[in-house]
VOKOLNU-904467 format. One record per residue (C-alpha): residue number from 0; x, y, z. Coordinates in Angstrom, 1 decimal. Each point is the difference from the previous one (the first is absolute). Example, Ala and Ser with C-alpha at 12.3 -4.5 7.8 and 13.67 -1.06 7.14 Angstrom:
REM residues 2
<rec><kelo>0</kelo><px>12.3</px><py>-4.5</py><pz>7.8</pz></rec>
<rec><kelo>1</kelo><px>1.4</px><py>3.4</py><pz>-0.7</pz></rec>
***
This chain:
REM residues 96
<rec><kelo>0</kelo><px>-32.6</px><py>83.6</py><pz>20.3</pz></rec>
<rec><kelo>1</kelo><px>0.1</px><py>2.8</py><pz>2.2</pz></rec>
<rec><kelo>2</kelo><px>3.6</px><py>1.7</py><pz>0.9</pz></rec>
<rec><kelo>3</kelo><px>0.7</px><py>3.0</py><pz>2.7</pz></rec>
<rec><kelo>4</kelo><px>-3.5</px><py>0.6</py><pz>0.5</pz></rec>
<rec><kelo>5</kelo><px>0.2</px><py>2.5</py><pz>2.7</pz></rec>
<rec><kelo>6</kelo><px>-2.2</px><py>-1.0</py><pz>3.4</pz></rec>
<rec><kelo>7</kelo><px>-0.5</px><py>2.3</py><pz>2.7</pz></rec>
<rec><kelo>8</kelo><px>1.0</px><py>-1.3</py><pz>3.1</pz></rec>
<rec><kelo>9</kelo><px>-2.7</px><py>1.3</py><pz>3.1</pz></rec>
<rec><kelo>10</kelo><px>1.8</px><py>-1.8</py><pz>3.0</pz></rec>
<rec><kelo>11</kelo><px>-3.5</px><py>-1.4</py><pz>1.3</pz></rec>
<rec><kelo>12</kelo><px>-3.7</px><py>-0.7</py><pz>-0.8</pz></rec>
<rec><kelo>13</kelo><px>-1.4</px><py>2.5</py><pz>2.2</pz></rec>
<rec><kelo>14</kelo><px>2.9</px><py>2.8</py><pz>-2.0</pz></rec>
<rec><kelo>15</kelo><px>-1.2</px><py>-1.2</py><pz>-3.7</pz></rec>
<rec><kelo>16</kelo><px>-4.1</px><py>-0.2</py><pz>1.0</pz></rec>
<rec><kelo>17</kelo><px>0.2</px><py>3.7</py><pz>1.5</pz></rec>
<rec><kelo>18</kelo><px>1.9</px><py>1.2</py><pz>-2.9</pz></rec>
<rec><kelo>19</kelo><px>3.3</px><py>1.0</py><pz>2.2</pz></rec>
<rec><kelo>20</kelo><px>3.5</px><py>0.7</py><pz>-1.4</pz></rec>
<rec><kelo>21</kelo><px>2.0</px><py>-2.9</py><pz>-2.1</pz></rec>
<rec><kelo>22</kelo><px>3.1</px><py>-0.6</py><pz>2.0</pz></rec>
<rec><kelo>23</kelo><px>1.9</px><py>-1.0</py><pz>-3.5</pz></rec>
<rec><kelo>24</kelo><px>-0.9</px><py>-2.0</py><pz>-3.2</pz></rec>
<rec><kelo>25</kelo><px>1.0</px><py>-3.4</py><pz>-0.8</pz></rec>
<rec><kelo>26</kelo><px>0.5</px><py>-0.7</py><pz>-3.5</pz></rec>
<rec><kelo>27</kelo><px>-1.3</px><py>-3.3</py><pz>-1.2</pz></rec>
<rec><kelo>28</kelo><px>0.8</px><py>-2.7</py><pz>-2.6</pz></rec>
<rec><kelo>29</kelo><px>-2.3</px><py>-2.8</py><pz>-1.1</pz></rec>
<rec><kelo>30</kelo><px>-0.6</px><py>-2.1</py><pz>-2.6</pz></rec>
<rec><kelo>31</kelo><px>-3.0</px><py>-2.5</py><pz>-0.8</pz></rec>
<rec><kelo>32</kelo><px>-0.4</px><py>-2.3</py><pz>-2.6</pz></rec>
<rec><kelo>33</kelo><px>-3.6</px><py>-1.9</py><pz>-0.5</pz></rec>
<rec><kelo>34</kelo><px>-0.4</px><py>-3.1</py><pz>-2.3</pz></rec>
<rec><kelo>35</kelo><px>-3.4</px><py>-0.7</py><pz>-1.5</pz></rec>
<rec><kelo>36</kelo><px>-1.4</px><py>-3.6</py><pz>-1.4</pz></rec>
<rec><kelo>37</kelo><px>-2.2</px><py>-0.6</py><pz>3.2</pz></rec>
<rec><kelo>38</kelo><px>-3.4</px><py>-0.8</py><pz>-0.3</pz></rec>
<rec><kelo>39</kelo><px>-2.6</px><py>3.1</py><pz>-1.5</pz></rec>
<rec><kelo>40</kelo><px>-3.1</px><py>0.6</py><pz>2.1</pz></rec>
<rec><kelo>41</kelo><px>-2.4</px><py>2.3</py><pz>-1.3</pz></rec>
<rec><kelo>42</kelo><px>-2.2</px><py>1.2</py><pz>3.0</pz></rec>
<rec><kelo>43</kelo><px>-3.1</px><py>2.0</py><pz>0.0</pz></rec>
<rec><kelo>44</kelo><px>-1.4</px><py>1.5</py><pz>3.1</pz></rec>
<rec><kelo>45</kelo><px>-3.5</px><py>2.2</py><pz>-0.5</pz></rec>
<rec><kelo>46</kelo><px>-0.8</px><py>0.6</py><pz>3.6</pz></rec>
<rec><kelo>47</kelo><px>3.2</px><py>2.2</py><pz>0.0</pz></rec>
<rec><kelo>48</kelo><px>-0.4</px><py>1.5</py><pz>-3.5</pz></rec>
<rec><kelo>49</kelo><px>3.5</px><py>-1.8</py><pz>-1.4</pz></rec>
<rec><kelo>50</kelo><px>1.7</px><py>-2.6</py><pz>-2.5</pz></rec>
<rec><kelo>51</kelo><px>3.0</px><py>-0.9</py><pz>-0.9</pz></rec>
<rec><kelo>52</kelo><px>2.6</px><py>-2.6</py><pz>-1.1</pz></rec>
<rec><kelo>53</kelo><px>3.0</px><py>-1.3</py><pz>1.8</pz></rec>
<rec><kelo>54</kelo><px>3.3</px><py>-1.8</py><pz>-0.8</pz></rec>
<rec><kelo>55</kelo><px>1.8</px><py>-1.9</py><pz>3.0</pz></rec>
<rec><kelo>56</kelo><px>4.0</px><py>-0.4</py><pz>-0.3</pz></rec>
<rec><kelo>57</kelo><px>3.0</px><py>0.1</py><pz>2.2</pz></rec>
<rec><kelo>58</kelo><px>1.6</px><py>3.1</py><pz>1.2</pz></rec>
<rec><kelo>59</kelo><px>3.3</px><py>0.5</py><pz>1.5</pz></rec>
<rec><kelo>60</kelo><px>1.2</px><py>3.5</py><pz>1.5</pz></rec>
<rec><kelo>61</kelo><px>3.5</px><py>1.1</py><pz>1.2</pz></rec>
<rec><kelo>62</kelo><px>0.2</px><py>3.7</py><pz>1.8</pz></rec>
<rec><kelo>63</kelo><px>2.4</px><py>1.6</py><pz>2.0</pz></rec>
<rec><kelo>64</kelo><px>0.0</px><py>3.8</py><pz>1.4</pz></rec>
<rec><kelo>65</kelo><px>2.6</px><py>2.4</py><pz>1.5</pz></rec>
<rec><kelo>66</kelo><px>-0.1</px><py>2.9</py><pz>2.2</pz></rec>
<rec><kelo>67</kelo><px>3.7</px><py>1.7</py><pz>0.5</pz></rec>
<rec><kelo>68</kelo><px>2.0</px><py>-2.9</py><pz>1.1</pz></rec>
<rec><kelo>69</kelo><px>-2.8</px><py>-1.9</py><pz>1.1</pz></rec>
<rec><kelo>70</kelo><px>-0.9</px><py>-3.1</py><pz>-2.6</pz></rec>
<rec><kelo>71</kelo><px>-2.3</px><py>-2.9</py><pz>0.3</pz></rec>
<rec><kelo>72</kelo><px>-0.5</px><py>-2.8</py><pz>-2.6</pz></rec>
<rec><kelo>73</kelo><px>-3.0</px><py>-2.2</py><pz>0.0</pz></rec>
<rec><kelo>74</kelo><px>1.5</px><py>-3.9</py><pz>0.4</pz></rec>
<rec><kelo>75</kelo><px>-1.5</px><py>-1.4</py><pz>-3.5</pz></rec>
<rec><kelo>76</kelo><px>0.6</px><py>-3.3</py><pz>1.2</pz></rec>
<rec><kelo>77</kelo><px>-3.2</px><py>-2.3</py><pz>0.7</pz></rec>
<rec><kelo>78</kelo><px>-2.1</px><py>2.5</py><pz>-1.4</pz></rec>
<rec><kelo>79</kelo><px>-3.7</px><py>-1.3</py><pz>-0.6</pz></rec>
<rec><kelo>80</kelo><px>-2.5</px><py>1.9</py><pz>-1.9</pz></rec>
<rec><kelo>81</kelo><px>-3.7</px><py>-0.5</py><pz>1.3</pz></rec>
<rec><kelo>82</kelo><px>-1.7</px><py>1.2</py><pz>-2.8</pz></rec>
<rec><kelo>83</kelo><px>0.8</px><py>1.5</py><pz>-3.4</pz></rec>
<rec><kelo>84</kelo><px>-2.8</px><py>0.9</py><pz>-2.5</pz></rec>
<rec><kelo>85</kelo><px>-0.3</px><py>3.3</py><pz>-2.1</pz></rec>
<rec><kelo>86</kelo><px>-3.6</px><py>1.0</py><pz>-0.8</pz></rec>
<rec><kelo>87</kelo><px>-1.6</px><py>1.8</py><pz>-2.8</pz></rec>
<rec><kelo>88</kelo><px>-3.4</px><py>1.5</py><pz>2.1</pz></rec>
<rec><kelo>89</kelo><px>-2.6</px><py>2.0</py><pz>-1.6</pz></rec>
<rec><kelo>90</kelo><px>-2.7</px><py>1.7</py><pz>2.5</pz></rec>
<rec><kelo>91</kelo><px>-1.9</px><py>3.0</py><pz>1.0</pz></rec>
<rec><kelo>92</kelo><px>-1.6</px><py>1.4</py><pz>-3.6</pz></rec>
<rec><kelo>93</kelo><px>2.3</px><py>-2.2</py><pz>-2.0</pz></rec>
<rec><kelo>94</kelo><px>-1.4</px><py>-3.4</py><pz>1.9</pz></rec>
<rec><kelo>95</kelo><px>-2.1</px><py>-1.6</py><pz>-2.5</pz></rec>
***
């Protein structure tokens, strides 16, 4: 759960990528809940130096943000979640 979580607010793409003024901050709420019980895969990859485990599940997440009397909600209806896993990795000096 995440509450007022203050977001800068750079107008544009081209204003946030060349570091330009914020024009306000929006302040964001969220929340995301993850359920387990999927399948467990354990994967091991040498030519890229990693391993790991990884649970799949079923996420849902529910956000909304405000800047002065601007709001938006995000429409939680229909929502479909493509993929939801959480992985334990190990790589680099700890890939064994």
């Amino acid at each position: 759960m995440l509450e007022d979580f203050e977001l800068p607010d750079f107008h544009d793409l081209l204003n946030s990528l060349h570091r330009g003024p914020s024009v306000g901050t929006g302040l964001v709420d969220m929340s995301l809940t993850w359920s387990g019980r999927g399948q467990v895969s354990h994967v091991r990859d040498p030519a890229n130096g990693f391993t790991g485990r990884k649970v799949t599940g079923t996420s849902h997440i529910s956000w909304s943000v405000t800047e002065g009397d601007f709001s938006f909600t995000a429409d939680e209806a229909g929502q479909t979640s493509l993929v939801s896993e959480v992985w334990k990795e190990r790589n680099g000096r700890f890939f064994s």
